[in-house]
N, C-alpha and C positions, 0 to 999 in steps of 0.2 A: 408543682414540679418545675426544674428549672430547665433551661431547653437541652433538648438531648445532644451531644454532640452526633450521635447517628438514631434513626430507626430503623427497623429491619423490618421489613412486612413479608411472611414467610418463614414458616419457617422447616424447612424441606433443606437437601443436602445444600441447595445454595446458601439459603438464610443462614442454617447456623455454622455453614464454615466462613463465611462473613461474621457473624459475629464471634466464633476464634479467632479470627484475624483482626478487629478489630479492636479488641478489647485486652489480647497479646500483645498488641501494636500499638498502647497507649492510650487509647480515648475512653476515659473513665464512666461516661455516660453514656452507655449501650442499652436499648431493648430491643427483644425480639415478638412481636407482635403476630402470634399465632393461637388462631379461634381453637384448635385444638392440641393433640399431644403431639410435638414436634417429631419429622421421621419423614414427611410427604408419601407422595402416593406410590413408592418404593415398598412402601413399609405393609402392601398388599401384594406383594412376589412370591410367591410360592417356594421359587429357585434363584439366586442368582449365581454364577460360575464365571463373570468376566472386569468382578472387580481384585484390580491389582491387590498381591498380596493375599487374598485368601482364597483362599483351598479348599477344597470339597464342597459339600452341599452345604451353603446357607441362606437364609429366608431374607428376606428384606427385612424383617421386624428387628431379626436377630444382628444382621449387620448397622440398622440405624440408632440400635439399644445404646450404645456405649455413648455417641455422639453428643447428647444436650448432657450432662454430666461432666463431658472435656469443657465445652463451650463455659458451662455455669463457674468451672472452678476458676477462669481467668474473668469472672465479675459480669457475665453477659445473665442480663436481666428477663426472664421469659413473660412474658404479662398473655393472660391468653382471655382475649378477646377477639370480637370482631370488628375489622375496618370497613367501615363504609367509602371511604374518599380523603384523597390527600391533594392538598392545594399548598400553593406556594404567593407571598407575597413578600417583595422586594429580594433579602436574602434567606429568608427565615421560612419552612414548610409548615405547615398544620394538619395534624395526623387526624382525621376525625372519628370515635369510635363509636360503636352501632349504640351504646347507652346516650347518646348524645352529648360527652364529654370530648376534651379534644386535648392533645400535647403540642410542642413545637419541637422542632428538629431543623439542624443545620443540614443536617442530609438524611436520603434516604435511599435502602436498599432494597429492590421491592423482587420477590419472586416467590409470586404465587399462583405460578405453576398454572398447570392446566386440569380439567374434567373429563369424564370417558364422553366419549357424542352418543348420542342415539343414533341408531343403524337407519330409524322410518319406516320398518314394517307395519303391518297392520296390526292392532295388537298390542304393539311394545309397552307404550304407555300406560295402558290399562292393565297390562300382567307384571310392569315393573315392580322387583321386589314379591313376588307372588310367582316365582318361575323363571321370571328374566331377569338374572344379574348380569354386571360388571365386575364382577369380585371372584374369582375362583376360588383364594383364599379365604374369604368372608363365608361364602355360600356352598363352596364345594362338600363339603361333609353332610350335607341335607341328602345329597345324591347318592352318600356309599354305596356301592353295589346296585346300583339303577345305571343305566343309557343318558346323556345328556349332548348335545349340540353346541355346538361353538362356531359365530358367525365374525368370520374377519381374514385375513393372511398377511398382518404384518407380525413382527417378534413378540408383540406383548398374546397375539391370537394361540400361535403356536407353543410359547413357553407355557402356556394358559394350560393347552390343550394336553401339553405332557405331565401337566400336573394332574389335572383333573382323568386321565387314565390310571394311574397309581392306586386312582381310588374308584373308579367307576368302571362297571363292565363294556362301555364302548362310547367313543368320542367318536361324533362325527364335526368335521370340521368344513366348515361351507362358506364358499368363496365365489367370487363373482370371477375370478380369473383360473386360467391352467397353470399358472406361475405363482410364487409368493414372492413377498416382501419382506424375506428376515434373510436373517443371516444361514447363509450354507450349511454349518454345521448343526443349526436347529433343524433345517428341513430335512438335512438327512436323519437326524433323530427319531421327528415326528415319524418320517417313512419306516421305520424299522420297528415300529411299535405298533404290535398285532392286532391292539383294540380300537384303534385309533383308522375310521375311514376318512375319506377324501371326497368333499362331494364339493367337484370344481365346475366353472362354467354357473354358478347359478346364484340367487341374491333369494335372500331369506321374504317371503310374499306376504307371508303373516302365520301369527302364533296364534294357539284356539285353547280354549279348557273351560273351564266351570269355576264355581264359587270355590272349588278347592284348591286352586290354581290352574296351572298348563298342563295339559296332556298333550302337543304335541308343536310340530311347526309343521308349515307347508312351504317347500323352496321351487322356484322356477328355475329351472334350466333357459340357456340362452338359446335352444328351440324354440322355447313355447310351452314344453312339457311340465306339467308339475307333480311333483314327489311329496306325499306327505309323510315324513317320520317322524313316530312316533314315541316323546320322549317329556317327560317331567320336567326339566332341566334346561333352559337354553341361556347361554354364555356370549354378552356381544361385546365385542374388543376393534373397534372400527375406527381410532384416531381419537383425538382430544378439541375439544375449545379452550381458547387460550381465558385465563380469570384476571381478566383486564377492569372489571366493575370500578377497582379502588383510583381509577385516573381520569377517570370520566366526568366532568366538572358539571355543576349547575346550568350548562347553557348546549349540555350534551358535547362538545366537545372534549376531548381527550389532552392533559396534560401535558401529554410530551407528542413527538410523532411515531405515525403507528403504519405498520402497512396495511394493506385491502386485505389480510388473513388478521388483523387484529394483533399483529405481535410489536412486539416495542421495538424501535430501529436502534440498534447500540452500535459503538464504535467500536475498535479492537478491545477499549478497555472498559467497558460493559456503560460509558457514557452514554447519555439519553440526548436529544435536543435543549433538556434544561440543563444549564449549570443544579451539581450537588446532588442530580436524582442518577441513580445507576439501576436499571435491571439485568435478570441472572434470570436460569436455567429455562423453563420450557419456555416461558414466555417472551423469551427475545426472539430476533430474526435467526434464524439457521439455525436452532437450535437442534445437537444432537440428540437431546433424549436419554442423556445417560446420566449415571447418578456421577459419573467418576467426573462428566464437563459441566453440570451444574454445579459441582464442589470449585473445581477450576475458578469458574464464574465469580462463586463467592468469595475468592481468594483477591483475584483481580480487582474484583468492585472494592472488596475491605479496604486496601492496598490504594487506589486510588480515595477512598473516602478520608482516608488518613490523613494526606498529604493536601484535598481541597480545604480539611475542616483547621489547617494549621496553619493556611495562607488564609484564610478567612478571617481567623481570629486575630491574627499576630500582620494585616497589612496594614 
């Protein structure tokens, strides 16, 4: 293959509005380098209500459907594997992929996003996937008409937790704080929803059950005091890790610069410390977490990839 004029690694709302941009914007040799079915981890929403232009109830799945279809028709390439590590030597990068084949690229566009974190109760790991998801949408329908728990209070806890009421006889949502972290108009949502309790002040201690999964969790109160309820189902939504692996060279240093939370430093225009490499959505500094500023993101980076890869060639 000849060397790409861009790679995308990613391919979530940044990745593939960077490869619309740039593959609309003239650079003939675009891929998009995604281990699975392009859409990121939106595409596990249940509800969203705050992206511009649409209206009523729709899902993540349903809103990133249309998306790789626009992108493919203006020539953007999807190759869907896995990236191990991208290095760069003089001007030219080397995308390396997990069968141990590798491509070149003049640039690259990397946003892949972040993971759910584990909460660290006692338990978690051993009942994950058996009891304790990160997926409401994934796993919420196991619980129809059963009790389930939800550990966390920022918007992704909350939105979670109004979904999985829809379908469950009672959400308890448990928090280490008397306050949340999302947005007003969700809190007052969650409040107004009769199945839906509040068990604040307290941090999830550990999960218990048997060979047939979870029967229950035990939470601490910032007493002292501990509550065990009693539920099939526990849901944790506690922040992300940023999926920085593919920058991390042979000698354990990181490709570009990074801060002490592991996210990539960009400039206004999602430029890195390397000439030619750009990161986008969760994984840069400040990142808002929205689908609508990681689109943004992959606008800008395209935008700027256009303009490096045409001084590069043509100085």
């Amino acid at each position: 293959m000849s060397i790409l004029d861009c790679a995308i690694i990613g391919g979530g709302p940044a990745g593939l509005t960077a490869g619309l941009y740039t593959t609309r914007g003239g650079l003939e040799n675009v891929v998009m380098f995604e281990k699975g079915m392009p859409g990121g981890q939106i595409m596990n929403s249940s509800e969203i209500e705050n992206y511009p232009g649409v209206t009523g109830e729709i899902s993540g799945m349903d809103l990133m459907a249309p998306w790789p279809e626009q992108c493919q028709r203006f020539g953007l390439v999807h190759e869907m594997v896995t990236i191990t590590r991208v290095t760069k030597k003089d001007n030219i990068f080397t995308i390396h992929k997990e069968d141990g084949t590798s491509v070149e690229a003049y640039s690259v566009i990397i946003g892949t996003g972040s993971s759910p974190r584990r909460a660290g109760f006692k338990g978690e790991d051993a009942f994950f996937g058996r009891g304790v998801s990160t997926c409401a949408t994934c796993d919420g329908f196991f619980y129809k008409g059963k009790e389930v728990a939800v550990v966390g209070g920022g918007d992704t806890a909350l939105e979670e937790a109004l979904y999985l009421a829809k379908i469950c006889t009672k959400v308890y949502i448990i928090h280490r704080r008397d306050t949340f972290r999302s947005a007003p108009n969700t809190i007052e949502r969650v409040k107004k929803v009769p199945n839906i309790e509040l068990v604040l002040d307290c941090v999830a201690d550990e999960v218990y059950g048997d060979a047939s999964g979870v029967q229950g969790i035990k939470v601490k109160h910032k007493s002292g005091e501990i509550r065990d309820i009693v539920v099939p189902g526990v849901f944790t939504f506690v922040g992300n890790n940023v999926n920085n692996e593919v920058l991390i060279q042979e000698d354990s240093t990181f490709l570009c610069d990074m801060n002490e939370q592991g996210q990539v430093i960009v400039n206004i225009s999602m430029a890195t410390s390397v000439p030619g490499l750009y990161a986008t959505g969760d994984m840069r500094i400040a990142a808002p977490k929205q689908v609508i500023s990681a689109a943004g993101d992959g606008a800008v980076a395209a935008l700027q990839v256009i303009s490096y890869v045409d001084e590069l060639l043509n100085a």
